[in-house]
matplotlib code that plots the C-alpha trace (Angstrom):
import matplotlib.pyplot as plt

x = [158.7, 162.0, 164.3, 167.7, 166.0, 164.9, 168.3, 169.7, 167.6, 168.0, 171.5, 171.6, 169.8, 165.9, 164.4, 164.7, 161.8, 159.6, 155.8, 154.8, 151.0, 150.8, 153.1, 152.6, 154.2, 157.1, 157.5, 157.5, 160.2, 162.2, 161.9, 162.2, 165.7, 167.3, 170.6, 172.7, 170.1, 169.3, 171.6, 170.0, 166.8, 168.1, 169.6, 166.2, 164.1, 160.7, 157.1, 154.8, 151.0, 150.6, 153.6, 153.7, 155.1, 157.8, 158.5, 159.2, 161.1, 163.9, 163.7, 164.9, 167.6, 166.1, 167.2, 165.2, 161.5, 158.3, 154.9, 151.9, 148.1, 146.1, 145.5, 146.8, 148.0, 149.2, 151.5, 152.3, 153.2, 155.1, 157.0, 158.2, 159.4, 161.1, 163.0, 163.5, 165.3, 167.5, 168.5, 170.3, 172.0, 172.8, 176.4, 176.8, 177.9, 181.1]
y = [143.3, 144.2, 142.7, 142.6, 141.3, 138.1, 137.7, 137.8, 134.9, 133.4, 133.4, 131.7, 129.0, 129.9, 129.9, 126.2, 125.7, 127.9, 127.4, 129.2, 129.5, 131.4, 133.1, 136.7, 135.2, 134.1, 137.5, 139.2, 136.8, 137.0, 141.0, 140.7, 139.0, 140.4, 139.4, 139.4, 137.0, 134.6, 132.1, 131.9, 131.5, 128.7, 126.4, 126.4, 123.7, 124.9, 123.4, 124.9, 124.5, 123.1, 121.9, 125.4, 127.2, 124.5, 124.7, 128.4, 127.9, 125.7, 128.0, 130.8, 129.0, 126.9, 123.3, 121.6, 122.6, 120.4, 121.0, 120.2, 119.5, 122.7, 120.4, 120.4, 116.9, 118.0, 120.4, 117.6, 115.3, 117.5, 118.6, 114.9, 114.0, 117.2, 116.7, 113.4, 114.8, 117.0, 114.7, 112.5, 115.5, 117.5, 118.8, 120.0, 123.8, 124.8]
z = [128.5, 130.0, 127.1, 129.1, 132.2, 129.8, 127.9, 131.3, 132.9, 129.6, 129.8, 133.5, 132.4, 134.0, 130.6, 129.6, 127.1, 125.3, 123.7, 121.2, 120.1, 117.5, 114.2, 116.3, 119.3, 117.0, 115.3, 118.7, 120.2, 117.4, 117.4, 121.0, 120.8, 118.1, 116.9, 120.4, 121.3, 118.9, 119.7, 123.0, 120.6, 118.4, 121.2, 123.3, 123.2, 121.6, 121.2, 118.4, 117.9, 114.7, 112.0, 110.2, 113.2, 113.7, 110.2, 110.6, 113.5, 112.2, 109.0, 111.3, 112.6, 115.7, 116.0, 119.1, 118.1, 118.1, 116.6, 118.9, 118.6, 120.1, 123.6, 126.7, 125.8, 122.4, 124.3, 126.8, 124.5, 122.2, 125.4, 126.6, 122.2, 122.5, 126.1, 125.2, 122.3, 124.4, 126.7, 123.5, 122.6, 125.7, 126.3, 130.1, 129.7, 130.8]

ax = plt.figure().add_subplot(projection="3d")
ax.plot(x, y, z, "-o")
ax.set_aspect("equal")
plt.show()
């Protein structure tokens, strides 16, 4: 993965939510990022199978993270609580 190339598009704005399936995943972003990036990390919406990844997540720092069933409509679901949840909180940037 070309790291700069993802903070970059990160950093415009292309990379609006992230789903993570699995506790590798999460190491690798996380490794991925490092520290000039985890800000970038910790304001992004999230959605996590199961409650144990979320759990991780907002141990590491991340504040808009859901857990979701393993289903398509787990991760559906889990997407609308957790937009809905960004949309009470959202700041326009500038």
């Amino acid at each position: 993965i070309d790291r700069q190339g993802l903070l970059d598009r990160w950093r415009k704005g292309e990379i609006e939510v992230v789903s993570i399936t699995s506790g590798e995943a999460l190491d690798y972003l996380v490794r991925l990022m490092e520290e000039s990036g985890m800000e970038l990390l910790h304001q992004t919406p999230m959605v996590f199978i199961g409650e144990r990844l979320e759990k991780r997540a907002r141990e590491l720092g991340c504040t808009h993270v859901a857990a979701a069933e393993a289903s398509d409509l787990g991760i559906f679901d889990a997407l609308v609580r957790i937009a809905r949840e960004v949309i009470k909180t959202y700041q326009p940037r500038g």
